[in-house]
MOPAC internal coordinates of N, CA, C and O (Angstrom, degrees):
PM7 1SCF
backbone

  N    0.0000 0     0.00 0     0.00 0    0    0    0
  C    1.4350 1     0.00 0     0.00 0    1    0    0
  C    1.5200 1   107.54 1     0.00 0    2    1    0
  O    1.2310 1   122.40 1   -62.57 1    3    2    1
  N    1.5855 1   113.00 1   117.43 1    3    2    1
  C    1.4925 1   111.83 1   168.87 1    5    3    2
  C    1.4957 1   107.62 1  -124.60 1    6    5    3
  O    1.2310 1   126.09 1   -43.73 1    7    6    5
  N    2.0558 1   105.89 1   136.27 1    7    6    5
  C    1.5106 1    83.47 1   165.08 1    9    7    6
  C    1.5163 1    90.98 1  -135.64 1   10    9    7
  O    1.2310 1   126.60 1    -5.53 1   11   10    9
  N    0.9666 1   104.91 1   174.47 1   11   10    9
  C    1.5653 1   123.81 1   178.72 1   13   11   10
  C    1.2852 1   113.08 1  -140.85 1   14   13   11
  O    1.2310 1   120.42 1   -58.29 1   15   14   13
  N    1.6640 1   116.80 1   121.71 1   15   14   13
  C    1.1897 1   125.58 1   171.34 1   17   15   14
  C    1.9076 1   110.98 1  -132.69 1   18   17   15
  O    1.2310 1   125.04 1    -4.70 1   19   18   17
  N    1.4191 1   107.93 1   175.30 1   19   18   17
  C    1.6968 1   101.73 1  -155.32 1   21   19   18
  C    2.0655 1    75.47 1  -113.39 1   22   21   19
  O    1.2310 1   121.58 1   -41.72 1   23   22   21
  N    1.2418 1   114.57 1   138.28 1   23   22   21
  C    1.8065 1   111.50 1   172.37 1   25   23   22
  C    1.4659 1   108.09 1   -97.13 1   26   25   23
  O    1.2310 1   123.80 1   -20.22 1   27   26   25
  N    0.9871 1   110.32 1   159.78 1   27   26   25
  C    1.9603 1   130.94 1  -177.17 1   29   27   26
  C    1.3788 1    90.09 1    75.36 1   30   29   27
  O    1.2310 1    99.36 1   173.04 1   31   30   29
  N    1.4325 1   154.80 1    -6.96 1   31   30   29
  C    1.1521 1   130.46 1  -161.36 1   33   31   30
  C    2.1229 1   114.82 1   -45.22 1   34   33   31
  O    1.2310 1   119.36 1   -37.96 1   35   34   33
  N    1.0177 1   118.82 1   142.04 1   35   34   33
  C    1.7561 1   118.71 1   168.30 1   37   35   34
  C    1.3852 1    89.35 1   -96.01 1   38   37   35
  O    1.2310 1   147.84 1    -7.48 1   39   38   37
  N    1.9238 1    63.42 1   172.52 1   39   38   37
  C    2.1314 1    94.76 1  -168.83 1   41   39   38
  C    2.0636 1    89.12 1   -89.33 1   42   41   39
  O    1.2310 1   141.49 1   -26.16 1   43   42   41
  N    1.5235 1    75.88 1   153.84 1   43   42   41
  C    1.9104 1    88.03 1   162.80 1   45   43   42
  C    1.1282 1   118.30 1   -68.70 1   46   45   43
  O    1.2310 1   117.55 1   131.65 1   47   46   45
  N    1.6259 1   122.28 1   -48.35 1   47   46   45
  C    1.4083 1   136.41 1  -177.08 1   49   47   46
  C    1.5219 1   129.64 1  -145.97 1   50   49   47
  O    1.2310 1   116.51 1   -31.57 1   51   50   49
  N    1.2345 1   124.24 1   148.43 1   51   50   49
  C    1.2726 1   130.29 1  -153.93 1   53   51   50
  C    1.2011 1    96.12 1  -104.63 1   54   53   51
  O    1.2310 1   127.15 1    12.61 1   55   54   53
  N    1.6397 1   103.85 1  -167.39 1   55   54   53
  C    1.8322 1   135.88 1  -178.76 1   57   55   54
  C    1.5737 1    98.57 1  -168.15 1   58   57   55
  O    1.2310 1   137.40 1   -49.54 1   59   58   57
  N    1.5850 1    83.90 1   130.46 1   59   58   57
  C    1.6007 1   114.74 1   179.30 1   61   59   58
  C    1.6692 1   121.74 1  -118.65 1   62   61   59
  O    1.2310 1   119.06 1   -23.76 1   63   62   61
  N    1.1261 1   119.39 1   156.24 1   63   62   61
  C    1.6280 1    96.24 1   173.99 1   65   63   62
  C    1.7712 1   103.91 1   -76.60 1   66   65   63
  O    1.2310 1   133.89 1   -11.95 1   67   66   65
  N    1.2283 1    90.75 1   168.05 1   67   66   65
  C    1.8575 1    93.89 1  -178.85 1   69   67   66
  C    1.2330 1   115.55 1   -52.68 1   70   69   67
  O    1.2310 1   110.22 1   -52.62 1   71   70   69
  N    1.1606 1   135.97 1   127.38 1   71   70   69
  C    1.9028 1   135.35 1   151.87 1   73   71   70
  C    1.9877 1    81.20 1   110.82 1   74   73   71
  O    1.2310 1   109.04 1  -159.69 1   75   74   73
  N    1.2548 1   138.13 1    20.31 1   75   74   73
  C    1.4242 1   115.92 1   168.05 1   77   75   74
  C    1.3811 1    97.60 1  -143.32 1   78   77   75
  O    1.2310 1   130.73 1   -26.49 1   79   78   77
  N    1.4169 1    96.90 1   153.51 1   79   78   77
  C    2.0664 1   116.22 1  -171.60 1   81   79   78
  C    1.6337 1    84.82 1   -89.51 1   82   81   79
  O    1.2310 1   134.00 1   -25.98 1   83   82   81
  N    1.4860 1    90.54 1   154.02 1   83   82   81
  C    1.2358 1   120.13 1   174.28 1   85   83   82
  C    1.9890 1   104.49 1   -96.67 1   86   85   83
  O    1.2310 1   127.24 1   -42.62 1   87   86   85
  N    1.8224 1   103.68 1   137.38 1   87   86   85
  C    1.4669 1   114.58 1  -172.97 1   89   87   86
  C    1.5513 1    88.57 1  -100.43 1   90   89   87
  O    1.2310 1   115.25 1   -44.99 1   91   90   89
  N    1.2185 1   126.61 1   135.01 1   91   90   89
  C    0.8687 1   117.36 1   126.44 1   93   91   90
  C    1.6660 1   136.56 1  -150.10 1   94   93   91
  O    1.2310 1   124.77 1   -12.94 1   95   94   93
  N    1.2294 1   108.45 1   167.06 1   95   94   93
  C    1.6320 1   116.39 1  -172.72 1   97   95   94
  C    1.5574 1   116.87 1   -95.58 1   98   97   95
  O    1.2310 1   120.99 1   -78.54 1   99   98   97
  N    1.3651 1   115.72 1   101.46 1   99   98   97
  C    1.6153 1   101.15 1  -161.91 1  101   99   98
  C    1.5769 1    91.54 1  -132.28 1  102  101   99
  O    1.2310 1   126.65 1   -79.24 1  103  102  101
  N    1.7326 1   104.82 1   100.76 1  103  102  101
  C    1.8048 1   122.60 1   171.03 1  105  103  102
  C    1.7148 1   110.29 1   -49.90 1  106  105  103
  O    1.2310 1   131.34 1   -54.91 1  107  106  105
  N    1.4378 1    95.71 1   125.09 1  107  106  105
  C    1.4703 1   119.71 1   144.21 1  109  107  106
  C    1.4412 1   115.93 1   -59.54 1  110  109  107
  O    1.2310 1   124.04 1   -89.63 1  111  110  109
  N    1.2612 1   109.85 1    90.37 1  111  110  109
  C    1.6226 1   108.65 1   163.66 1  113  111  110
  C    1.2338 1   109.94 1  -179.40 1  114  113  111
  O    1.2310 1   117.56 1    -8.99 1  115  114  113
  N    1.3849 1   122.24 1   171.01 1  115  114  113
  C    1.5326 1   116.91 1  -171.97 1  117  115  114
  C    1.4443 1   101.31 1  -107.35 1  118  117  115
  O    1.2310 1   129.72 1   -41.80 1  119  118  117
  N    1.3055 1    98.87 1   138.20 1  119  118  117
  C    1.8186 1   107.80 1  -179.22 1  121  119  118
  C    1.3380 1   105.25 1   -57.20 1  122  121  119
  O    1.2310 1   125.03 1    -0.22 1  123  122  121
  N    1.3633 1   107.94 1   179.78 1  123  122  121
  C    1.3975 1   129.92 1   147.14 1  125  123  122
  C    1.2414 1   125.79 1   -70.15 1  126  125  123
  O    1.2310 1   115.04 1   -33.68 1  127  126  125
  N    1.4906 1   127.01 1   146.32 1  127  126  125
  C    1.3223 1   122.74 1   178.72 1  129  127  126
  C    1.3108 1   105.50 1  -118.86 1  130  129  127
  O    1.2310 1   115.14 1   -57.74 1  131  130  129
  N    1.4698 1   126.83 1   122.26 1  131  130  129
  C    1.4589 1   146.65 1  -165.81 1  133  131  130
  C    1.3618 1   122.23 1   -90.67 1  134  133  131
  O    1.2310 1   101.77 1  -130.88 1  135  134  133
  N    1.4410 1   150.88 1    49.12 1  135  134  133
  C    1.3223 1   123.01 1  -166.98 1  137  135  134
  C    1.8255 1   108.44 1   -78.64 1  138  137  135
  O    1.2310 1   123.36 1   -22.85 1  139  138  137
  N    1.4888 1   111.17 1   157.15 1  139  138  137
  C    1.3517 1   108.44 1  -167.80 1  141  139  138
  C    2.0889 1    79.49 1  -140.58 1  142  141  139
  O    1.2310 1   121.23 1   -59.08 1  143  142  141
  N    1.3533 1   115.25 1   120.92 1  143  142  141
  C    1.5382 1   119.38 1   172.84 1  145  143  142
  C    1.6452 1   107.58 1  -123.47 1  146  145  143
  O    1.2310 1   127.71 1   -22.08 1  147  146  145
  N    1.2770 1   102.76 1   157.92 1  147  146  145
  C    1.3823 1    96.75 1  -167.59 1  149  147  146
  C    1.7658 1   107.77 1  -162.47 1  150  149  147
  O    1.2310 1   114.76 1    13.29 1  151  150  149
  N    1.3642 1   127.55 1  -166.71 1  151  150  149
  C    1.2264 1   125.45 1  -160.46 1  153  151  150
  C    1.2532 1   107.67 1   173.73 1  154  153  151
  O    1.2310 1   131.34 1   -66.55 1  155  154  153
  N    1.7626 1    95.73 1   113.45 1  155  154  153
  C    1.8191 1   100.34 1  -164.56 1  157  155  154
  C    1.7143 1    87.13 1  -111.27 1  158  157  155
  O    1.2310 1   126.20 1   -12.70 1  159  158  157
  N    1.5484 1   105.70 1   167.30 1  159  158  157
  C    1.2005 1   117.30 1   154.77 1  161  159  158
  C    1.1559 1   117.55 1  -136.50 1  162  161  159
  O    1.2310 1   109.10 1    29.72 1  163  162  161
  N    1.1662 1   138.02 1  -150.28 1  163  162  161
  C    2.0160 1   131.54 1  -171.57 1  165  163  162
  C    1.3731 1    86.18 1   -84.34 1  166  165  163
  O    1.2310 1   107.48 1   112.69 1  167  166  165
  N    1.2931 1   140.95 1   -67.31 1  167  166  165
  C    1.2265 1   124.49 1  -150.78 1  169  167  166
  C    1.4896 1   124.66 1   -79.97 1  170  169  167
  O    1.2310 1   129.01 1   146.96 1  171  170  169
  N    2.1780 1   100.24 1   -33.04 1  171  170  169
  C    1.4730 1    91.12 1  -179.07 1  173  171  170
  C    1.4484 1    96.75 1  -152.39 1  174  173  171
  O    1.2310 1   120.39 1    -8.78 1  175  174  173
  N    1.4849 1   116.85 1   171.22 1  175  174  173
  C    1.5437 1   123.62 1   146.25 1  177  175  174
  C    1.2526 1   106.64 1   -46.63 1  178  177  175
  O    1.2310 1   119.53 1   -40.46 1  179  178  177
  N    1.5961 1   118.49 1   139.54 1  179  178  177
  C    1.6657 1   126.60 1  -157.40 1  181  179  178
  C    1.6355 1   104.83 1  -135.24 1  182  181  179
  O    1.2310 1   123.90 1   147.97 1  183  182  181
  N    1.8605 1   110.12 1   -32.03 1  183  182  181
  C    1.8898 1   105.52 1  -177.55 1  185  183  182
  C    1.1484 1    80.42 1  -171.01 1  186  185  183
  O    1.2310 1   127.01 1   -66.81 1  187  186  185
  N    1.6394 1   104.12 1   113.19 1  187  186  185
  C    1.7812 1   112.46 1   149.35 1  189  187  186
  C    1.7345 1   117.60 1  -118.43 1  190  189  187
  O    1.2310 1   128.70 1   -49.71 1  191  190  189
  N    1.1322 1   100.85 1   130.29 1  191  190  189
  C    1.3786 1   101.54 1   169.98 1  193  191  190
  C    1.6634 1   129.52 1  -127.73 1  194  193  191
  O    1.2310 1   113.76 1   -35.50 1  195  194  193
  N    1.0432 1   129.41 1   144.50 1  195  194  193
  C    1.4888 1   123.33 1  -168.37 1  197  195  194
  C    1.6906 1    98.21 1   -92.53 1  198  197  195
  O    1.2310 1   123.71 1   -27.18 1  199  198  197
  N    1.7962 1   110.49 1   152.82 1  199  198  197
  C    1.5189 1    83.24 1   150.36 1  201  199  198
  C    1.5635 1    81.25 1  -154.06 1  202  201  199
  O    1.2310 1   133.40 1   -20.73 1  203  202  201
  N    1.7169 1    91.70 1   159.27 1  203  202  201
  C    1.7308 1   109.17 1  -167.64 1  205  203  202
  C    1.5987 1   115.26 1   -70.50 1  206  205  203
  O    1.2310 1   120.71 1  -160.77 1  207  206  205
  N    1.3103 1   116.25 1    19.23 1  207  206  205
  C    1.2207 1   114.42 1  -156.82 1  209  207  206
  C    1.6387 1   105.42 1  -145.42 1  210  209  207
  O    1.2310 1   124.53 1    28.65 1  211  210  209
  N    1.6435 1   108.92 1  -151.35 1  211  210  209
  C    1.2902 1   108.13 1   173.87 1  213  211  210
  C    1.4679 1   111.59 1   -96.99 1  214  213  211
  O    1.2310 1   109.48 1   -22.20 1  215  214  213
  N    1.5264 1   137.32 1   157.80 1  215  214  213
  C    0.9875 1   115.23 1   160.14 1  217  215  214
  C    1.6878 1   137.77 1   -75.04 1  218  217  215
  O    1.2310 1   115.53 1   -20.22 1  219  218  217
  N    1.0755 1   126.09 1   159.78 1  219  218  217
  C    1.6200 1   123.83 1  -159.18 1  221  219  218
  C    1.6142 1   101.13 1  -160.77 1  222  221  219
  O    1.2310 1   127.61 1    -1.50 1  223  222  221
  N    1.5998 1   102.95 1   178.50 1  223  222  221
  C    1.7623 1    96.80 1  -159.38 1  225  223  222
  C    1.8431 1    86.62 1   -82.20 1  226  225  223
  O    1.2310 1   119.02 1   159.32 1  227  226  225
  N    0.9677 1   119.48 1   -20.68 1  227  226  225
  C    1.4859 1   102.45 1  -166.63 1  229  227  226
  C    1.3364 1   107.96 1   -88.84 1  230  229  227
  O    1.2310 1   109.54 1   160.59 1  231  230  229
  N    1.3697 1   137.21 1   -19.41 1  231  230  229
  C    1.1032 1   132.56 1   150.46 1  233  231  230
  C    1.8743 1   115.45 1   -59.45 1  234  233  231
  O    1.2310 1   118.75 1   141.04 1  235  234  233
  N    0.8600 1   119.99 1   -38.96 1  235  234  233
  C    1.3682 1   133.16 1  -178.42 1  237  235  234
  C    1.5007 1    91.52 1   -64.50 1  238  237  235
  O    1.2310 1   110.16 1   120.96 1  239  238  237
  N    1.4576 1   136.09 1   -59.04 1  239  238  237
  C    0.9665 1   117.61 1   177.18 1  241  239  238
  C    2.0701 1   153.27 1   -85.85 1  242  241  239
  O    1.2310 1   146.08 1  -178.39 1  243  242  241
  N    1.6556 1    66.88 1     1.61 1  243  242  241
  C    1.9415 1    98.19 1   166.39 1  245  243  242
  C    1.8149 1    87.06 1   -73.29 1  246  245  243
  O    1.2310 1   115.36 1   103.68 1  247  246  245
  N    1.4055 1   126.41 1   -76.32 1  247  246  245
  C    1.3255 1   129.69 1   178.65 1  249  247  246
  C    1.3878 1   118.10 1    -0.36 1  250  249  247
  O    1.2310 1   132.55 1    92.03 1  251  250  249
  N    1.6518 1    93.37 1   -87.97 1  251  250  249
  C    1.5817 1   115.44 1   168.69 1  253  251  250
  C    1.5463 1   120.62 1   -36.34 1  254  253  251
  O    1.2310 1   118.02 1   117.69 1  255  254  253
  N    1.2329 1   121.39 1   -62.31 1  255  254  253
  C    1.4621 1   139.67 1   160.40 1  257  255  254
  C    1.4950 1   112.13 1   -35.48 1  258  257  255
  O    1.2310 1   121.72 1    91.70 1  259  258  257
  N    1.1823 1   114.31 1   -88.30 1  259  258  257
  C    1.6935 1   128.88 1  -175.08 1  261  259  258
  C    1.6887 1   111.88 1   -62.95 1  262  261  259
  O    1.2310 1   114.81 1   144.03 1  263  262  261
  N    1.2172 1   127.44 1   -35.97 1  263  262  261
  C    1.3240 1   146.66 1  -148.03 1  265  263  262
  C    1.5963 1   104.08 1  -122.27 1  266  265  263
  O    1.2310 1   109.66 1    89.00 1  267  266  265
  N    1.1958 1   136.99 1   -91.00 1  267  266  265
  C    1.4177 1   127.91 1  -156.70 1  269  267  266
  C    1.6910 1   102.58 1   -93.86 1  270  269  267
  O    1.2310 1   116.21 1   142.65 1  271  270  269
  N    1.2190 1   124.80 1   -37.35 1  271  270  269
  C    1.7335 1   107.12 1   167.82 1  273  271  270
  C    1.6725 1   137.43 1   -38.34 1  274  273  271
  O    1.2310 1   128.92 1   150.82 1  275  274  273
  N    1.6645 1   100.41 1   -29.18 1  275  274  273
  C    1.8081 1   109.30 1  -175.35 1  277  275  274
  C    1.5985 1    92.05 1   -89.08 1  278  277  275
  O    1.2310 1   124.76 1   162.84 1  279  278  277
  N    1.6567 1   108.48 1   -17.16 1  279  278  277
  C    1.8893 1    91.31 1  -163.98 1  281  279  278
  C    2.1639 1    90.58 1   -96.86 1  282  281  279
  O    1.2310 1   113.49 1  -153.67 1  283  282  281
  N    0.9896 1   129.92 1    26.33 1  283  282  281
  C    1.3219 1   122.67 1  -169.71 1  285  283  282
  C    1.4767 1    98.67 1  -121.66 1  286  285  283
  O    1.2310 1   118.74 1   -34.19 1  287  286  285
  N    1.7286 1   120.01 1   145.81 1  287  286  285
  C    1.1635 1   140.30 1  -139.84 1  289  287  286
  C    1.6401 1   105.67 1  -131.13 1  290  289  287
  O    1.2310 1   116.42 1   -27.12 1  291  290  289
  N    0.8748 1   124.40 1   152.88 1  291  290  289
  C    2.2675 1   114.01 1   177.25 1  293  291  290
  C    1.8199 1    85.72 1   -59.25 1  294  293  291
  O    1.2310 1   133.30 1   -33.40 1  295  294  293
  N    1.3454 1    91.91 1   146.60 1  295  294  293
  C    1.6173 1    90.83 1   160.56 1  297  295  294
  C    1.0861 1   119.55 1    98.64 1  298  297  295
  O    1.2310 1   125.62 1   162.09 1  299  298  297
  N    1.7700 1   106.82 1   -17.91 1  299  298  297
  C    1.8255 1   110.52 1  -159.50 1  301  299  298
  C    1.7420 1   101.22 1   -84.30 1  302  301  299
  O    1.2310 1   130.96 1   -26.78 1  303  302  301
  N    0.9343 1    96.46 1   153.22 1  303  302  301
  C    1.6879 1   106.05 1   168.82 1  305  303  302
  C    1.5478 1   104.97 1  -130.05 1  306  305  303
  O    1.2310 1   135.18 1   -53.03 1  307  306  305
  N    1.4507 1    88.23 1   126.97 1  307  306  305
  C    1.7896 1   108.26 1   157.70 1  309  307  306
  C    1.0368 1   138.68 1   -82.49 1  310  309  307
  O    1.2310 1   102.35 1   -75.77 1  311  310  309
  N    1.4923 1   149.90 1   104.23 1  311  310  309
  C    1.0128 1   129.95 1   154.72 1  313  311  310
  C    1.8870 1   142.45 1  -119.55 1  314  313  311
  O    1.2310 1   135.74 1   -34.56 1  315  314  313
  N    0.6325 1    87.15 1   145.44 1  315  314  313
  C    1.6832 1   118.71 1  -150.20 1  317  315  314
  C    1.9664 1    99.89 1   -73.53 1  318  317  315
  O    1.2310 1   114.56 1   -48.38 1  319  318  317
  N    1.3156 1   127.91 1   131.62 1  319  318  317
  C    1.0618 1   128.33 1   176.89 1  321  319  318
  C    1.4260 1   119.01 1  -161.59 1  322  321  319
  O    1.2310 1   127.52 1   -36.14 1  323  322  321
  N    1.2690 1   103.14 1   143.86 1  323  322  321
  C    1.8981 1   107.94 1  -179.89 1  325  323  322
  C    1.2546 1    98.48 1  -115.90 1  326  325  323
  O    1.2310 1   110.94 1  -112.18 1  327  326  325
  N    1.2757 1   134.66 1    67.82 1  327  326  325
  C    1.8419 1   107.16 1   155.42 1  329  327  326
  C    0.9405 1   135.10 1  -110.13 1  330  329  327
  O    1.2310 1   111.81 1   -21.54 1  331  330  329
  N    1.6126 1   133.04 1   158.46 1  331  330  329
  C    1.1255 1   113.71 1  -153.60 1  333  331  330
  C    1.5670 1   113.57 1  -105.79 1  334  333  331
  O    1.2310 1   129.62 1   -43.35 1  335  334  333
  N    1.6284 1    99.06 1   136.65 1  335  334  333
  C    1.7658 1    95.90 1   179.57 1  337  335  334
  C    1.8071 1   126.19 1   -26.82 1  338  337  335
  O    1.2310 1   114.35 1   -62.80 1  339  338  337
  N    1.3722 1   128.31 1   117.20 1  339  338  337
  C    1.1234 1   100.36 1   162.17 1  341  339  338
  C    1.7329 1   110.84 1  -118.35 1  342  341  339
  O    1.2310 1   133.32 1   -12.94 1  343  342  341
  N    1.8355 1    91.86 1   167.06 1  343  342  341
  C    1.6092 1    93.89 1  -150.10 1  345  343  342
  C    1.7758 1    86.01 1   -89.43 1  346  345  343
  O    1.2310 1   120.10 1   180.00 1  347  346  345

């Protein structure tokens, strides 16, 4: 399981009560970029790790390494998937 989301993002558009303008404060700057990876099995969550950035093979392979190798068993099978959320 990988997801990636960007943090602080703002809204496009607001809501006001009737007859008043909407204030708002919307920062110049570039978010943060969040990846959150992880690894379920039938019974439980098995290796999650955050990383402050985008994901990449060398993060993918700190993961694998540091993260899902100590939680894997004789016998276990991995499998590996990209799809994309649909709404």
């Amino acid at each position: 399981m990988k997801l990636g989301f960007y943090a602080r993002l703002t809204r496009t558009h607001a809501r006001s009560q009737p007859g008043t303008i909407v204030s708002l404060f919307k920062p110049f700057y570039r978010v943060a970029k969040i990846t959150a990876i992880g690894a379920i099995s039938i019974n439980k969550m098995r290796a999650v790790i955050t990383i402050n950035d985008l994901m990449d093979g060398a993060a993918l392979a700190v993961f694998i390494d540091k993260s899902l190798c100590p939680e894997l068993w004789a016998g276990a099978v991995v499998v590996k998937h990209n799809l994309p959320l649909i709404n």
